[in-house]
C-alpha positions in Angstrom: -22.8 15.1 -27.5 -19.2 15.1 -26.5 -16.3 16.0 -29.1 -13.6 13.8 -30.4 -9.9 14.2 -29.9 -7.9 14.4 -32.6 -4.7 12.6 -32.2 -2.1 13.9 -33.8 1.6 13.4 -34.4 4.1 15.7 -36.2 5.8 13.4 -38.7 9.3 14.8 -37.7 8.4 14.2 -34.2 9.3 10.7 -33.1 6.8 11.5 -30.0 9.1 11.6 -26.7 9.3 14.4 -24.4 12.6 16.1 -25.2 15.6 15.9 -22.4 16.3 19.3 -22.4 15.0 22.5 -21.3 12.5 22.5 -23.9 9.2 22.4 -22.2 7.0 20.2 -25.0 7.3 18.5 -27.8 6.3 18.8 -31.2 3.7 16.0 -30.5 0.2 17.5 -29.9 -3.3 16.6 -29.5 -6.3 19.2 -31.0 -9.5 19.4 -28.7 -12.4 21.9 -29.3 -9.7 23.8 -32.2 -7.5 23.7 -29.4 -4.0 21.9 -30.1 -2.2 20.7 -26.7 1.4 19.4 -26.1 3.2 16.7 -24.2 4.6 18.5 -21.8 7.4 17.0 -19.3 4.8 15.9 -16.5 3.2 14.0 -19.2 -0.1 16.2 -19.2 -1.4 17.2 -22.5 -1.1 21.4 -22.2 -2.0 24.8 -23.7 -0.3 27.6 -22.6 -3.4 29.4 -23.0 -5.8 27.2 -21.7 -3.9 24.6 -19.3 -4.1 21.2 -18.7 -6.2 19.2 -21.3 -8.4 17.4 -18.8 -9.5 20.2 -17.2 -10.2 21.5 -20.3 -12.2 18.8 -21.6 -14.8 18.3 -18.1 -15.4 22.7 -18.5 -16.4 22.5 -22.2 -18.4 19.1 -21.4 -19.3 19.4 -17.7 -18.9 23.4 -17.0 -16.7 25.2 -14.2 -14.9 22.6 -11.4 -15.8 23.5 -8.3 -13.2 25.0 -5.7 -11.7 21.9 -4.2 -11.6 19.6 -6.9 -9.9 17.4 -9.6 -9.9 16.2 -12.8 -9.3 12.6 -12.2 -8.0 10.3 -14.6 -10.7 7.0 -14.0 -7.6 4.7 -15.8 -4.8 6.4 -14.5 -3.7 7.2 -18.1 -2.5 11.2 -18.0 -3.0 10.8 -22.2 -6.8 9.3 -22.4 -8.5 12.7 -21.9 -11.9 11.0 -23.3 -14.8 12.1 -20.8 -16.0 9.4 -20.0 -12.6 8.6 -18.2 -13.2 11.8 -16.0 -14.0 12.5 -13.0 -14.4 15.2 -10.6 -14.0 14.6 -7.5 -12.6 16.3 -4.2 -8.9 17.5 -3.6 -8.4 15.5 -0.8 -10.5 12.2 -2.2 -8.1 12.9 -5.1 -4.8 13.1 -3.2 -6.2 9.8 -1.1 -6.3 7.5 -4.4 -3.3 8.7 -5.6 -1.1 8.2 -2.2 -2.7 5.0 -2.2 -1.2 3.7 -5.3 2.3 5.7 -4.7 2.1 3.2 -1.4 1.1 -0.1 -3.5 4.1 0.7 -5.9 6.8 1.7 -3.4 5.9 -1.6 -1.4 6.0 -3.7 -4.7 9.5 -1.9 -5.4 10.9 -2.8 -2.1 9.8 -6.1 -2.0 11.1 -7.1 -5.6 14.9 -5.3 -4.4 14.1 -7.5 -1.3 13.4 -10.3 -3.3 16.5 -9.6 -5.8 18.9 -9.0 -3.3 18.1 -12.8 -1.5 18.3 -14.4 -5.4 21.6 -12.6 -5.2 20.8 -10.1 -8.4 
């Protein structure tokens, strides 16, 4: 049976990853006992333990194998549910994600295209 995330938010907190050198916030989610922060790379971290997905498939799943990710299934870095996990291979991994990087750049230069015709 899989845990729950507990979502919590420190009321003095108003959630957003600071501007400055200060590596998280005061915003963190507990998993398992273990409280993780926003960090800047919007990733849910523990110092101690690292990034809250992985986190989440070794307590559920067990070790990732050499050569793997944690993948999002959504895309959202904050829904570290399992069931929106998924391991899969580094370079299967890097694949999807140059993949969309290529959809968004060509959707950005085709709306400054687009603009720049209208005269915006």
């Amino acid at each position: 049976m899989s845990r729950e995330i507990d979502a919590l938010v420190c009321p003095v907190c108003d959630g957003s990853v600071p501007k400055s050198n200060v590596k998280y916030c005061s915003r963190f989610q507990r998993y398992d006992g273990v409280n993780f922060y926003l960090n800047v790379h919007g990733y849910w971290h523990n110092p101690n333990v690292g990034k809250m997905h992985r986190y989440v498939w070794e307590v559920e799943k067990g070790d990732i194998p050499d050569g793997h990710d944690i993948h999002h299934i959504d895309g959202d870095k904050a829904n570290n549910h399992i069931s929106n996990l998924d391991c899969i291979s580094h370079s299967e991994h890097s694949i999807i994600h140059n993949k969309e990087r290529s959809r968004l750049h060509y959707e950005n230069m085709a709306k400054a295209r687009w603009d720049k015709c209208r005269g915006k």
